[in-house]
C-alpha positions as CSV (number, residue, x, y, z in Angstrom):
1,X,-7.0,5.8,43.0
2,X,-4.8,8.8,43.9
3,X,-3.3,8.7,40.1
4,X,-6.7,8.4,38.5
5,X,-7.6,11.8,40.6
6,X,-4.9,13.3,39.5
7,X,-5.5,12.3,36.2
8,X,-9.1,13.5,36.3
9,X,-7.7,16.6,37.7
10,X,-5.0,17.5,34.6
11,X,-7.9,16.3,32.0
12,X,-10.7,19.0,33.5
13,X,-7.7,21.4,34.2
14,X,-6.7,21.2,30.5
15,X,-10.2,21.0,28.9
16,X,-11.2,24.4,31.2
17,X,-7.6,26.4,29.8
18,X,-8.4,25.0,26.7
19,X,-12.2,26.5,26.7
20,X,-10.8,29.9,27.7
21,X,-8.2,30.0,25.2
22,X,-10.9,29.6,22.1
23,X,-13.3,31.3,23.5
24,X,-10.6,34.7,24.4
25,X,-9.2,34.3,20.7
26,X,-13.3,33.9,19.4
27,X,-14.0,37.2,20.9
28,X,-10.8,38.7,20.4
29,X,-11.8,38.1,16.5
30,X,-14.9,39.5,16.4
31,X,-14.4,42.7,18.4
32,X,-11.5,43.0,15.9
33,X,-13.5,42.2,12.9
34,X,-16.1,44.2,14.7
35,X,-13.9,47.6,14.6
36,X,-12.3,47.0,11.6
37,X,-15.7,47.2,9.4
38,X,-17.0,50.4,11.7
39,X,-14.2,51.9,11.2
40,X,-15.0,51.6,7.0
41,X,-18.3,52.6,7.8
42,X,-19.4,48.7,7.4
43,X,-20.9,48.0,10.3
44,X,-24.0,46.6,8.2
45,X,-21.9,43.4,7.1
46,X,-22.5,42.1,11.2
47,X,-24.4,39.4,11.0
48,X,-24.7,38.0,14.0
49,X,-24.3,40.2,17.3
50,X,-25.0,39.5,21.5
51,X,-26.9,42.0,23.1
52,X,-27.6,42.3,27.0
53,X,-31.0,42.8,28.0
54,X,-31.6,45.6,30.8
55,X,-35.0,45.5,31.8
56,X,-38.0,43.1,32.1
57,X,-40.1,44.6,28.9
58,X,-40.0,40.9,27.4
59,X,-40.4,39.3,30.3
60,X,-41.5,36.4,30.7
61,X,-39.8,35.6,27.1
62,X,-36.4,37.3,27.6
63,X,-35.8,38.0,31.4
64,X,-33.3,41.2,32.3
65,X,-29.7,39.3,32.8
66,X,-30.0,37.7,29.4
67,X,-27.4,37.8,26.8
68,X,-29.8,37.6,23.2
69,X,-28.2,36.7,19.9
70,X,-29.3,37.9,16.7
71,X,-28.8,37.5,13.0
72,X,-29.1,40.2,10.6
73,X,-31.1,39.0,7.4
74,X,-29.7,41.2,4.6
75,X,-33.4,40.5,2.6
76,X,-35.0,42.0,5.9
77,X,-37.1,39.5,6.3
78,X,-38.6,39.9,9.5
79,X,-42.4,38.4,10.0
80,X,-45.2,39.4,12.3
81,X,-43.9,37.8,15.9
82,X,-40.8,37.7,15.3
83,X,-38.4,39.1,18.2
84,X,-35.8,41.6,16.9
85,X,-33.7,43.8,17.8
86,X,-33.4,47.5,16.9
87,X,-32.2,51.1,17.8
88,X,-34.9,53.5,19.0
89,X,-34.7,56.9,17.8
90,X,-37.8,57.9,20.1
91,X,-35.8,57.2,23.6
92,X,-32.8,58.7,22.6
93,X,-31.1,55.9,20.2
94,X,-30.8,53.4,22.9
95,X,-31.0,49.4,21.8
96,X,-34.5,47.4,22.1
97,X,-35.3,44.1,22.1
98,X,-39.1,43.7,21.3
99,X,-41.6,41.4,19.2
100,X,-42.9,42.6,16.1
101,X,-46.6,42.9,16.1
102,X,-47.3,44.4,12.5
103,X,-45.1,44.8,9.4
104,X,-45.8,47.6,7.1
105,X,-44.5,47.6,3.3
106,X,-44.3,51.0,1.1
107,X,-42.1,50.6,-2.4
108,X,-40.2,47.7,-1.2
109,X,-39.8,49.3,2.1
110,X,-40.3,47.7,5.2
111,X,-41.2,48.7,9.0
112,X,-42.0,47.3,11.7
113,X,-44.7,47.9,15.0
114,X,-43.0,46.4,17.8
115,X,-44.3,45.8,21.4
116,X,-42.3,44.4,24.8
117,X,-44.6,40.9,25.4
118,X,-44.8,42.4,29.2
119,X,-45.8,45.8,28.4
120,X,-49.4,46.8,28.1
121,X,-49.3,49.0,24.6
122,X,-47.5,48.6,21.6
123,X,-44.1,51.5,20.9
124,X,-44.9,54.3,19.5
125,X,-42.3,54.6,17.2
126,X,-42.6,52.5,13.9
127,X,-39.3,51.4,13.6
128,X,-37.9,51.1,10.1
129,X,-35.8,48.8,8.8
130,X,-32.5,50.8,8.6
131,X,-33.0,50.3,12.2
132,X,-33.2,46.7,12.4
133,X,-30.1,45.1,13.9
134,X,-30.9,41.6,13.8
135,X,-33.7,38.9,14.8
136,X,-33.3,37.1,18.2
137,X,-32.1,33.5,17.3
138,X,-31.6,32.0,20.9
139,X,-31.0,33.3,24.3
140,X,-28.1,33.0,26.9
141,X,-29.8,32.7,30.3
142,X,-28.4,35.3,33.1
143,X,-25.2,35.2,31.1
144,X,-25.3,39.3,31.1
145,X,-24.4,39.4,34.8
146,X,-21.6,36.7,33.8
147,X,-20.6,39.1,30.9
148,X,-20.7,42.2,33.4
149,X,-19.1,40.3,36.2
150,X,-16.3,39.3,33.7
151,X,-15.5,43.1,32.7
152,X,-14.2,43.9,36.1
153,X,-10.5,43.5,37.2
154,X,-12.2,40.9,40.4
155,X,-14.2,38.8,37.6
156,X,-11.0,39.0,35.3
157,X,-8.6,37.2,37.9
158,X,-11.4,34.8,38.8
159,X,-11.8,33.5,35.1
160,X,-8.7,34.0,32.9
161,X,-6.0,34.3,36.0
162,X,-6.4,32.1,38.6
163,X,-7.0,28.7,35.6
164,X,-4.1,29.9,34.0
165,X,-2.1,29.9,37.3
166,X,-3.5,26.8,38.7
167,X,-2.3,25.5,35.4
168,X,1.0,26.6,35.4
169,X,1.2,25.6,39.4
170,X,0.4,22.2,39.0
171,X,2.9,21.7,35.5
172,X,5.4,22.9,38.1
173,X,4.7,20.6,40.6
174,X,4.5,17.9,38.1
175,X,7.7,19.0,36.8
176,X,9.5,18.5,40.2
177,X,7.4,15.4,41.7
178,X,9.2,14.0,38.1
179,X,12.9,15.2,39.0
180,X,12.5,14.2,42.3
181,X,11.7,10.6,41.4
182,X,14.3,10.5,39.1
183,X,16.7,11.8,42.0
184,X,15.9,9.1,44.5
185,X,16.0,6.5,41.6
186,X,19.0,7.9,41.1
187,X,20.1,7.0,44.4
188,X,18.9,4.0,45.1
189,X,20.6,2.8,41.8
190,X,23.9,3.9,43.2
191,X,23.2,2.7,46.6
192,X,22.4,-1.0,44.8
193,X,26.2,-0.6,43.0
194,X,27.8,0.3,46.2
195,X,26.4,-2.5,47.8
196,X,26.9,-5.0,44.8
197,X,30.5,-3.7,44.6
198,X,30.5,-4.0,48.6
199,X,29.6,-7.9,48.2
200,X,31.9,-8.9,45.7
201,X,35.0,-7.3,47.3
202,X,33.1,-9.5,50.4
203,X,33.1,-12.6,48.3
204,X,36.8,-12.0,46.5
205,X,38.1,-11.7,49.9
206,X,36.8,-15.1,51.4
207,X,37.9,-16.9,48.5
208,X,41.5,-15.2,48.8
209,X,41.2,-16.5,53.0
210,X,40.7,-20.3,51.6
């Protein structure tokens, strides 16, 4: 029972590391890739983004605490209740997340009337579709206060540290429960010559006496 624990034990320890690892290098990647393209002034060619909603303006849809995705269509094709996401010039270019309630088209042109599915009035602002940074595809549940909880040195520790430690603890431990079997194999092998050798000399000696 004891080795099937431990067992258990190595396979979720191993499984978690190995969860933390892909999902480090996965980020790691795209705030890379991220940087590289703003930094050409290509910011455009991001697709898909996570944004972390603040406030309850889409509640009960989207609750504040909830980490939205969204995917950038390059044909703009966003359609009338649709959720999207977009930068609002009116409140100072901060980042919205709100449903679209009317789409308006002039010479190809497309723009949107948004409105928060808890407010009571629609935006002012018609948003246009320069300002469109993506469509909501699914949400993440809470996993905003994960994401802000994460960013601090306490949440750091907590999530990447301590694993890796435990980890490294318990490969350590494995490492010299293993040496220390060997060892006391060791000497019980050398304890069975001594005595083997012990009872022949026993045996050669009473057969010398007759």
């Amino acid at each position: 029972m004891k080795n099937v624990i431990n067992r258990l034990l190595k396979i979720i320890s191993s499984a978690i590391f190995a969860v933390l690892v892909i999902l480090i290098i996965l980020i790691l990647i795209y705030v890379i890739r991220v940087k590289l393209l703003a930094s050409n002034d290509r910011l455009g060619e991001v697709r898909l983004n996570f944004y972390t909603i603040l406030t309850q303006s889409m509640y009960p849809t989207i609750k504040a605490g909830d980490v939205v995705v969204t995917y950038m269509d390059e044909n703009d094709s966003y359609n009338t209740g649709d959720v999207i996401t977009f930068i609002s010039n009116a409140n100072g270019q901060i980042t919205v997340t709100h449903r679209i309630e009317e789409v308006y088209e002039v010479n190809g042109q497309y723009s949107y009337k948004t409105k928060g599915d808890n407010n009571n009035t629609a935006d002012k602002e018609i948003i246009s579709s320069n300002n469109v940074l993506g469509k909501v595809v699914f949400k993440i549940p809470k996993a905003g206060y994960i994401q802000q909880f994460l960013v601090t040195k306490t949440g750091w520790i907590i999530a990447i540290v301590l694993p890796c430690l435990g980890i490294v603890i318990y490969d350590i431990l494995k490492l010299f429960k293993t040496v220390t079997r060997k060892g006391v194999s060791v000497i019980k092998k050398d304890k069975r010559t001594d005595d083997a050798r012990k009872r022949l000399k026993e045996v050669i000696n009473d057969e010398e006496e007759e």
